[in-house]
PDB file of N, CA, C, O and CB in Angstrom:
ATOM      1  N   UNK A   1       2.616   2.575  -2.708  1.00  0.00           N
ATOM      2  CA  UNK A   1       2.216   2.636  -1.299  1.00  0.00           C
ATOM      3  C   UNK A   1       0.762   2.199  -1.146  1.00  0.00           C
ATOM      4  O   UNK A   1       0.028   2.995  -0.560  1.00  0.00           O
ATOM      5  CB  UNK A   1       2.411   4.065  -0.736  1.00  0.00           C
ATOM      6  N   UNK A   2       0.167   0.907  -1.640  1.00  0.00           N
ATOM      7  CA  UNK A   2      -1.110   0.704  -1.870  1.00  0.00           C
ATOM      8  C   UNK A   2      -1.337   0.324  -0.484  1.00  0.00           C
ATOM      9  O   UNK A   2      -2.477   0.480  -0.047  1.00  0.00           O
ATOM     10  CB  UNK A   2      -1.497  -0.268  -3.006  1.00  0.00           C
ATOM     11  N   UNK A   3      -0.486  -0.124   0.236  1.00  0.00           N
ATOM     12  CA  UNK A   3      -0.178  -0.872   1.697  1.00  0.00           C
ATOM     13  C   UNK A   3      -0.793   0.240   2.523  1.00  0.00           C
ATOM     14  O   UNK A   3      -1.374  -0.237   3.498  1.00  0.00           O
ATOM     15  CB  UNK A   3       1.636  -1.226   2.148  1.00  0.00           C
ATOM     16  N   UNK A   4      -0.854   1.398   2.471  1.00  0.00           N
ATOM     17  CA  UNK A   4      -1.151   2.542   2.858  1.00  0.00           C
ATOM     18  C   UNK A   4      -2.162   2.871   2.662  1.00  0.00           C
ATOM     19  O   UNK A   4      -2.266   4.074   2.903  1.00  0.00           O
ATOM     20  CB  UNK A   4      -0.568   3.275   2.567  1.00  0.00           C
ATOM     21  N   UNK A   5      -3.443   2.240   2.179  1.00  0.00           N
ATOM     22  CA  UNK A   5      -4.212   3.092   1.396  1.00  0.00           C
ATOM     23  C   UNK A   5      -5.123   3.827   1.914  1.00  0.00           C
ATOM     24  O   UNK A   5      -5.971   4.525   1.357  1.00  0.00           O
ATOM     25  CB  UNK A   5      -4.749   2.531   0.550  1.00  0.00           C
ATOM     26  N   UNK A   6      -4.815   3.556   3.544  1.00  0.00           N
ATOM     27  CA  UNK A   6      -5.656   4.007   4.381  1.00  0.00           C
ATOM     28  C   UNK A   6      -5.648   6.159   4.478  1.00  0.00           C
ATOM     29  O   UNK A   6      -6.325   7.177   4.333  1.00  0.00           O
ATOM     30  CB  UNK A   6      -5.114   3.048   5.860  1.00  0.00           C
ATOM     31  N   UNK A   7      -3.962   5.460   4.923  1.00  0.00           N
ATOM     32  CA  UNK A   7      -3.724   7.056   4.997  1.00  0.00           C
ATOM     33  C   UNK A   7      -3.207   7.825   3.407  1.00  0.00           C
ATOM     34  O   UNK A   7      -2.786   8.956   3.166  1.00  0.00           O
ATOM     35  CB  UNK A   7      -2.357   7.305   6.273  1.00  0.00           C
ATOM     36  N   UNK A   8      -3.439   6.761   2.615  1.00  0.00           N
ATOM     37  CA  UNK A   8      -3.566   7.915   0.975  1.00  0.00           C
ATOM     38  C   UNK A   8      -4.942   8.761   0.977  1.00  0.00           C
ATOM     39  O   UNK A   8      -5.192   9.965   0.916  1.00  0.00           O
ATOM     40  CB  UNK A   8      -3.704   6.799  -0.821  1.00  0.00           C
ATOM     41  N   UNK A   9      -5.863   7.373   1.093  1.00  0.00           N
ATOM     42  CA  UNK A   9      -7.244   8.145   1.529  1.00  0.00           C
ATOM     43  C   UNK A   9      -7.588   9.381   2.521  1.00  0.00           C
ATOM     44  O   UNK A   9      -8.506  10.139   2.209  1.00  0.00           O
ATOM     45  CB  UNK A   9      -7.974   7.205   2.080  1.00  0.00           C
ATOM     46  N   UNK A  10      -6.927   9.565   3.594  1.00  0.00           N
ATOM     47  CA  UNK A  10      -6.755  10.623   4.909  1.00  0.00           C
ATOM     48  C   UNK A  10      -6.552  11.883   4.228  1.00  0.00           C
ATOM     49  O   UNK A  10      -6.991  13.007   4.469  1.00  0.00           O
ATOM     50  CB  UNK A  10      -5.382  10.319   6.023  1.00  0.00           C
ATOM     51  N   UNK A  11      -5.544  11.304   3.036  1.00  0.00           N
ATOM     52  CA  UNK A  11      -4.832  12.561   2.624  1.00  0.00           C
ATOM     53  C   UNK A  11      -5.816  13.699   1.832  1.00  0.00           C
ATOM     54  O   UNK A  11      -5.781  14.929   1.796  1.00  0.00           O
ATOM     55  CB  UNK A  11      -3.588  12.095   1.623  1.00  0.00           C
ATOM     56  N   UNK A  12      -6.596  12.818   1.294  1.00  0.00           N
ATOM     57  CA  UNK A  12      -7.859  13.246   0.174  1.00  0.00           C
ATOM     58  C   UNK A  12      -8.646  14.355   1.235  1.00  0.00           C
ATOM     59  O   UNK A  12      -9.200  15.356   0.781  1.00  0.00           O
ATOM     60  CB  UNK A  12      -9.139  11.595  -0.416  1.00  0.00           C
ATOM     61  N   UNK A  13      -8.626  14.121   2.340  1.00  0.00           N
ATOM     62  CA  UNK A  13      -9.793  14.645   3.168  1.00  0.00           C
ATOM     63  C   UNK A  13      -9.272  15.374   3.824  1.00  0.00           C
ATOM     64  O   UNK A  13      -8.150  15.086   4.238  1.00  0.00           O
ATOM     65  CB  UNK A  13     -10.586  13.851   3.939  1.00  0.00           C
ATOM     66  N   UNK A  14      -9.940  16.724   4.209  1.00  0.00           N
ATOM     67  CA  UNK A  14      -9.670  17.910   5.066  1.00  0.00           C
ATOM     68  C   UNK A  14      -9.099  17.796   6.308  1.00  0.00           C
ATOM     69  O   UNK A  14      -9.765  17.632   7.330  1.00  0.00           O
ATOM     70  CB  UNK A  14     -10.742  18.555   5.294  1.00  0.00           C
ATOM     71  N   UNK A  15      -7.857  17.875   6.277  1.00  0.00           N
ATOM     72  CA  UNK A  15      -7.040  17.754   7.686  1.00  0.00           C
ATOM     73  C   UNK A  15      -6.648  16.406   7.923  1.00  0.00           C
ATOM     74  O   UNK A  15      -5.903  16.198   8.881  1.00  0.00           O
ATOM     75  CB  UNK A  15      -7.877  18.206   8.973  1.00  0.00           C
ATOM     76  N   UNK A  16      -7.128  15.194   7.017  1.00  0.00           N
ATOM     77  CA  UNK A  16      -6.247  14.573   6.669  1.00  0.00           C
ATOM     78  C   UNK A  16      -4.786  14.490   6.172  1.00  0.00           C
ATOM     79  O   UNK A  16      -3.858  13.795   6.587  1.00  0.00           O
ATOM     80  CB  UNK A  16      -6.701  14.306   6.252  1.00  0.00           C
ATOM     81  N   UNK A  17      -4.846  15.535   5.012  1.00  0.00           N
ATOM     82  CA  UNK A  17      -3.456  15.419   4.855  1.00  0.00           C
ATOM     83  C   UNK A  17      -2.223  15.511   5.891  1.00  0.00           C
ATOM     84  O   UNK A  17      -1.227  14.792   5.815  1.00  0.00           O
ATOM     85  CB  UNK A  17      -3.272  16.255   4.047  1.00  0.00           C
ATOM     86  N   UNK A  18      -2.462  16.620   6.987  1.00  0.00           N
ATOM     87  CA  UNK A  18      -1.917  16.878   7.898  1.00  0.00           C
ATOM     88  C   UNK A  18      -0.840  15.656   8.687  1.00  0.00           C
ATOM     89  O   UNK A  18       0.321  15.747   9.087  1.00  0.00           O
ATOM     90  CB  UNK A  18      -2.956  17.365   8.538  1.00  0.00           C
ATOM     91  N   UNK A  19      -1.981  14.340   8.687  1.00  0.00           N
ATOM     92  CA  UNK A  19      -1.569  13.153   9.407  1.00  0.00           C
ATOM     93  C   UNK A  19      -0.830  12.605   8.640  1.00  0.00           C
ATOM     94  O   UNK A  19       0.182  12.110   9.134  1.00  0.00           O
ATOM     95  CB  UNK A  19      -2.496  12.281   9.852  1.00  0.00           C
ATOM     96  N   UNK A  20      -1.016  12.496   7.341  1.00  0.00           N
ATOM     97  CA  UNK A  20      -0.214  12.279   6.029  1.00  0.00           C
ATOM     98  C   UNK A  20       0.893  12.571   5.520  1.00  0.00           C
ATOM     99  O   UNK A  20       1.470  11.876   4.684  1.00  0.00           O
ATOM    100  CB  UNK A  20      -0.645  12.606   5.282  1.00  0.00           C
ATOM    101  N   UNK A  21       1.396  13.891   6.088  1.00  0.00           N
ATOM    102  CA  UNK A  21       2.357  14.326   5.594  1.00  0.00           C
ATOM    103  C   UNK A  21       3.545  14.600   6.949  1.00  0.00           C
ATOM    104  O   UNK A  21       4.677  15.069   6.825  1.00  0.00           O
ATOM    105  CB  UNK A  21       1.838  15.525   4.729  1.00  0.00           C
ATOM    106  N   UNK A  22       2.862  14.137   8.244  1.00  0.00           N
ATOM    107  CA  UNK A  22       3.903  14.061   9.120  1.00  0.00           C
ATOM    108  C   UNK A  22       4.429  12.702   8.762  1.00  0.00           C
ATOM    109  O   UNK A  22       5.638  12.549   8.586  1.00  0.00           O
ATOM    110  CB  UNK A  22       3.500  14.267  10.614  1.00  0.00           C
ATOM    111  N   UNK A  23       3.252  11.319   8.599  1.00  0.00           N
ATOM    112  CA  UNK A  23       4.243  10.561   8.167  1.00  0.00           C
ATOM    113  C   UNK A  23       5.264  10.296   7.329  1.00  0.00           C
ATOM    114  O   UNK A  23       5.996   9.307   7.331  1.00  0.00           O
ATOM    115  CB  UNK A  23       3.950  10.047   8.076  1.00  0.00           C
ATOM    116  N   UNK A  24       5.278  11.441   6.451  1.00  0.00           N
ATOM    117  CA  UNK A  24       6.677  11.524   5.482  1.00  0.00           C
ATOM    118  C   UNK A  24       7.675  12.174   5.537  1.00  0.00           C
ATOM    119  O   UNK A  24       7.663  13.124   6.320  1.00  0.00           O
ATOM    120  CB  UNK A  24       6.561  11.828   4.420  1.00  0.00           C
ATOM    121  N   UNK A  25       8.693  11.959   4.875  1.00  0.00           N
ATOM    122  CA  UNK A  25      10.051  12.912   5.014  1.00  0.00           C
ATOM    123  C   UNK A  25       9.516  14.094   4.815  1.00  0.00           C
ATOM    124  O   UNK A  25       8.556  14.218   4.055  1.00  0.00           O
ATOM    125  CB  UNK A  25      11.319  12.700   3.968  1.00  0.00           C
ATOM    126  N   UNK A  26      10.154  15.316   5.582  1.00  0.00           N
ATOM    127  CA  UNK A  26       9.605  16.594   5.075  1.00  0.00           C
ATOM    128  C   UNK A  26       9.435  17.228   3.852  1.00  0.00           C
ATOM    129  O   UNK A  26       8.516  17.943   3.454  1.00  0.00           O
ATOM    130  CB  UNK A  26      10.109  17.317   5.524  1.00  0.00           C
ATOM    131  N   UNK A  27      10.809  16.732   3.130  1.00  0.00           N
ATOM    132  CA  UNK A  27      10.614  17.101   2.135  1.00  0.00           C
ATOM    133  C   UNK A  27       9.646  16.794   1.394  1.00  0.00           C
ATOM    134  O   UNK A  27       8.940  17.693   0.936  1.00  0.00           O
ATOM    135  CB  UNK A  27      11.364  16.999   1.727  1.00  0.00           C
ATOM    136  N   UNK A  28       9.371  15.354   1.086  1.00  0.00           N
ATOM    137  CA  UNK A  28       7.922  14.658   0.586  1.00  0.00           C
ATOM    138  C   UNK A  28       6.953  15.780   1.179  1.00  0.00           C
ATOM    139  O   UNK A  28       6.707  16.727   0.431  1.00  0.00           O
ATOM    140  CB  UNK A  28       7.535  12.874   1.321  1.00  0.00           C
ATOM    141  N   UNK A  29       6.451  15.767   2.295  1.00  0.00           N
ATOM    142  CA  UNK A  29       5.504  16.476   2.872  1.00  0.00           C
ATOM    143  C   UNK A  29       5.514  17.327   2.191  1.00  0.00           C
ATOM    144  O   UNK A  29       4.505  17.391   1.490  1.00  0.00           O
ATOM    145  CB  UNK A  29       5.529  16.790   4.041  1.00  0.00           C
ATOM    146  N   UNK A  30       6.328  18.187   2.022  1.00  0.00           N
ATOM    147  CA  UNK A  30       6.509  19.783   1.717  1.00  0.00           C
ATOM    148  C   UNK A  30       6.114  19.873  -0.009  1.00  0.00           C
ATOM    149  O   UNK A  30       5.686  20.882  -0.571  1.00  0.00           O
ATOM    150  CB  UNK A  30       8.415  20.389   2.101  1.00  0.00           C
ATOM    151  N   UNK A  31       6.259  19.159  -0.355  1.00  0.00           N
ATOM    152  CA  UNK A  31       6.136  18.800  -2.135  1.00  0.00           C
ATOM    153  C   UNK A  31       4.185  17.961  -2.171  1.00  0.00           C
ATOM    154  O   UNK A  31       3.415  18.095  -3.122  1.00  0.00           O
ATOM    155  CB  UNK A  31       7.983  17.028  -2.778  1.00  0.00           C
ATOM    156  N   UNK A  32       3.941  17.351  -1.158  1.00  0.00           N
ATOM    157  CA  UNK A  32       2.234  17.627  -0.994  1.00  0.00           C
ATOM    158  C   UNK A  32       1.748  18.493  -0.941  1.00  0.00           C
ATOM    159  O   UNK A  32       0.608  18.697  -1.355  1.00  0.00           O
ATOM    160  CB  UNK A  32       1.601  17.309  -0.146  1.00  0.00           C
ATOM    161  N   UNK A  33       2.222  19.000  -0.594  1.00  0.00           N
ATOM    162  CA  UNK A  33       1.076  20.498   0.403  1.00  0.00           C
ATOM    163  C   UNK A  33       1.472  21.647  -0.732  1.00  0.00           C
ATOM    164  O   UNK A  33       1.148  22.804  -0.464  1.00  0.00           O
ATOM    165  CB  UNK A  33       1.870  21.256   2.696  1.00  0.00           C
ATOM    166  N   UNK A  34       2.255  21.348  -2.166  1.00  0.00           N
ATOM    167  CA  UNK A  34       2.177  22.322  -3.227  1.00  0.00           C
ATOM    168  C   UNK A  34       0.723  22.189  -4.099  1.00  0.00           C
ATOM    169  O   UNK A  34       0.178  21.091  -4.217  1.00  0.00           O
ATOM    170  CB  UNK A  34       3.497  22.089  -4.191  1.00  0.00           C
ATOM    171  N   UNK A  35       0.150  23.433  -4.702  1.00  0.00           N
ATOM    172  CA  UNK A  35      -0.561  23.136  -5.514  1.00  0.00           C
ATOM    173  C   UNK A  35      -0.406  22.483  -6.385  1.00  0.00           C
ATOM    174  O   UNK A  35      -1.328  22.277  -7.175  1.00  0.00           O
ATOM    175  CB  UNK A  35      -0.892  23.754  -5.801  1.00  0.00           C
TER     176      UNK A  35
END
């Protein structure tokens, strides 16, 4: 997903991820947001 690298980067950053992980399937999402 280098095409992305905008919002890989988002993800790195506080409340970024947030925007990050709506764009994904939930499940994906849900498997980010693990430690």
């Amino acid at each position: 997903m280098r095409e992305q690298g905008g919002d890989l980067t988002a993800a790195g950053h506080p409340g970024g991820g947030a925007v990050f992980t709506v764009r994904l399937p939930a499940d994906v999402g849900k498997a980010l947001r693990l430690p």
